[in-house]
C-alpha positions as CSV (number, residue, x, y, z in Angstrom):
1,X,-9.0,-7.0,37.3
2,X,-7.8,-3.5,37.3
3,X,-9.9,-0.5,36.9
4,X,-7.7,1.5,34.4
5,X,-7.1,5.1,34.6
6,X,-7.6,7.7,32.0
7,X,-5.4,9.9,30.6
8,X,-6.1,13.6,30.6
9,X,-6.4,15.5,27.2
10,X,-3.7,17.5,27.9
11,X,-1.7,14.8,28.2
12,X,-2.3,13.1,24.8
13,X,1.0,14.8,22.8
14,X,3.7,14.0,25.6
15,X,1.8,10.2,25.4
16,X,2.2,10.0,22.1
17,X,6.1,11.1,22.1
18,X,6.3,8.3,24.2
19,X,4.4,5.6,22.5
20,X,6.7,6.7,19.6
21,X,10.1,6.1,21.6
22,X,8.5,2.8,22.7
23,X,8.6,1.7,18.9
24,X,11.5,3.3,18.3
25,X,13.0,1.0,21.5
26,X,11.5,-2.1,19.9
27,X,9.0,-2.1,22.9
28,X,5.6,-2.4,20.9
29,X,3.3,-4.0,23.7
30,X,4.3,0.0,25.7
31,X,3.3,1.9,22.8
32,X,0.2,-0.2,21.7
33,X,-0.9,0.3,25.2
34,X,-0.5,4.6,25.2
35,X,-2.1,4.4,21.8
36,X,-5.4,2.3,23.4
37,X,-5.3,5.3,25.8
38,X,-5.4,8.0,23.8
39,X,-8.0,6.8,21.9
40,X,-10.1,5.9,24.9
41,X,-10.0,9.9,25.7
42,X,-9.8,11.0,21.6
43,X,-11.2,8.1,19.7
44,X,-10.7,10.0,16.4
45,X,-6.7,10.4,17.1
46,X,-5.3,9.5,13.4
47,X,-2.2,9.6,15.0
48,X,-2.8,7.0,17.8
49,X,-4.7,4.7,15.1
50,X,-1.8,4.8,12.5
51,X,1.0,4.4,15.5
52,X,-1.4,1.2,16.8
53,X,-1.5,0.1,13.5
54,X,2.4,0.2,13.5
55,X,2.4,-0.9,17.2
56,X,1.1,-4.2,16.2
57,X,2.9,-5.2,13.3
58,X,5.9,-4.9,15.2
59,X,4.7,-7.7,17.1
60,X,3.9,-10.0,14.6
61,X,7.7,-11.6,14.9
62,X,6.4,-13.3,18.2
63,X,3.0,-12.8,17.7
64,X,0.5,-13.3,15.0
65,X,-2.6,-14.0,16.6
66,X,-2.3,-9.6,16.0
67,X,-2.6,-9.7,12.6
68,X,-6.4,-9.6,12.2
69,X,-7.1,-6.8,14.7
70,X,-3.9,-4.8,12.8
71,X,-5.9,-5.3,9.3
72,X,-8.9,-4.5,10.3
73,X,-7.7,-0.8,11.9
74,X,-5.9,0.0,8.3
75,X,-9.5,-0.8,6.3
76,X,-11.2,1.6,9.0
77,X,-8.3,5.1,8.0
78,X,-10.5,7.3,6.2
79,X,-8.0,8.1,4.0
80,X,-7.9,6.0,1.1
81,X,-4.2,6.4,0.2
82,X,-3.8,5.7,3.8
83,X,-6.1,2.9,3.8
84,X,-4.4,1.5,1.0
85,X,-0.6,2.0,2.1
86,X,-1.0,1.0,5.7
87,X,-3.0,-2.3,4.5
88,X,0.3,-3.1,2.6
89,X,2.3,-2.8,5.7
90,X,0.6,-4.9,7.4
91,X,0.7,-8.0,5.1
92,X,4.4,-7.0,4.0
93,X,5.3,-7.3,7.8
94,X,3.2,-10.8,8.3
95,X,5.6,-11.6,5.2
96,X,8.4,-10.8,6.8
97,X,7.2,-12.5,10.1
98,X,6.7,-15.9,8.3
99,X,10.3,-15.1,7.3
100,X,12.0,-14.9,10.3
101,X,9.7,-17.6,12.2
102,X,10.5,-20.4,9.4
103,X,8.4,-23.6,9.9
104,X,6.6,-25.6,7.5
105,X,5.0,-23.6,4.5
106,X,6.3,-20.4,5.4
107,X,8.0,-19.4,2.4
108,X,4.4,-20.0,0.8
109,X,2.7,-17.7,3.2
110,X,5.7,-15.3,3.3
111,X,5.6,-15.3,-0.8
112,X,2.0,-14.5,-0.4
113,X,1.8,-12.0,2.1
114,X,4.4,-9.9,0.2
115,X,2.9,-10.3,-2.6
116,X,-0.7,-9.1,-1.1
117,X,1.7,-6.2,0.1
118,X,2.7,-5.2,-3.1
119,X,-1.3,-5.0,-4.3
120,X,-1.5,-2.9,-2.0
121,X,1.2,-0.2,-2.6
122,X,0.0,-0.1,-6.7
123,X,-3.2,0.8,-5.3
124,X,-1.6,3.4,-3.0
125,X,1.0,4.6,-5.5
126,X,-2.0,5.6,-7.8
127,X,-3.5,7.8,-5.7
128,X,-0.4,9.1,-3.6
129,X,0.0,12.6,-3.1
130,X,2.4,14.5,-5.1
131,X,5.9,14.0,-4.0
132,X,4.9,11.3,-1.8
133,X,6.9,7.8,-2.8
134,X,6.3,6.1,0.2
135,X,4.1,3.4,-1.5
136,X,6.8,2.7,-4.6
137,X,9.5,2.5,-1.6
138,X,7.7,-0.7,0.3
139,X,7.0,-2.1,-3.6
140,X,10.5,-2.4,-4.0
141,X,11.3,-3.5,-0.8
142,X,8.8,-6.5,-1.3
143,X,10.0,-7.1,-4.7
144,X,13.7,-7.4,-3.7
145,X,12.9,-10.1,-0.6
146,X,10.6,-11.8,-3.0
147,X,13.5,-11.9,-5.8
148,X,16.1,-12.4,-3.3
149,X,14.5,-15.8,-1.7
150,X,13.6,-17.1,-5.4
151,X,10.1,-17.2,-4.6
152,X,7.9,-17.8,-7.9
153,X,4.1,-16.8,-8.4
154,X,2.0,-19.3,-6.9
155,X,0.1,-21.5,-9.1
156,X,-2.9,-20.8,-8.0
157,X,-2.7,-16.8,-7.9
158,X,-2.5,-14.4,-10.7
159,X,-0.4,-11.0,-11.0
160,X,-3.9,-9.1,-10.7
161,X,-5.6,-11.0,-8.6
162,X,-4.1,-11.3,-4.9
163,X,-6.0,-12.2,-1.8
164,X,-7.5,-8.4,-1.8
165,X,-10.3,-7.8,0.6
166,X,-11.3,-4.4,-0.7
């Protein structure tokens, strides 16, 4: 095993650019990486956490065995908004990842993960900053897949009640 190397503070903003090209170049694993690093040299980076956060969720296509460790790193943002918002992103993009993998009971788990999502964003859209529709945005998107792919509410959840850990 390697010994890995540490970045220097003054490095962290030129990382960070790059971690966010990475994503932008639909190379996740690269930016996930920088983020780890910045945070090993400024563990209280909201920046890294939030572009980790998104680092793994764009993996969630090929892998889900992410999902967990992406969760967890939205309930720990201080930031309740935040917590809230980037907790919907990550079970809208699971949703969409059940989506695109297919497979048996995927449309349930899709359905339910967007769903989740869309908690999520009401509780985030009541406390958004002025100005800020983020939250409503990701709502609608969830709403339109969820209309598009005929999905009905599941039996055995109600409109108020989805699988909320908070």
């Amino acid at each position: 095993m390697y010994k890995l190397k540490r970045l220097t503070a003054e490095g962290i903003g030129n990382a960070m650019r790059k971690a966010e090209r990475y994503r932008i170049l639909g190379e996740p694993f690269e930016a996930e990486s920088i983020c780890v690093d910045v945070l090993e040299v400024e563990p209280g980076n909201h920046e890294a956490r939030v572009l980790l956060i998104l680092s793994l969720t764009d993996q969630f296509r090929a892998n889900l065995s992410r999902v967990a460790e992406a969760a967890t790193l939205a309930e720990e943002l201080e930031d309740e908004y935040e917590r809230f918002y980037y907790s919907g992103i990550v079970a809208e993009r699971l949703g969409k990842a059940q989506l695109t993998r297919g497979g048996p009971c995927s449309d349930d788990y899709a359905n339910r993960a967007l769903r989740e999502a869309m908690a999520w964003y009401e509780r985030a859209e009541a406390i958004r900053p002025p100005g800020d529709d983020d939250a409503i945005l990701r709502w609608n998107t969830c709403a339109r897949t969820i209309s598009r792919r005929g999905f009905t509410l599941p039996s055995d959840m109600s409109q108020s009640a989805l699988f909320m850990t908070e």
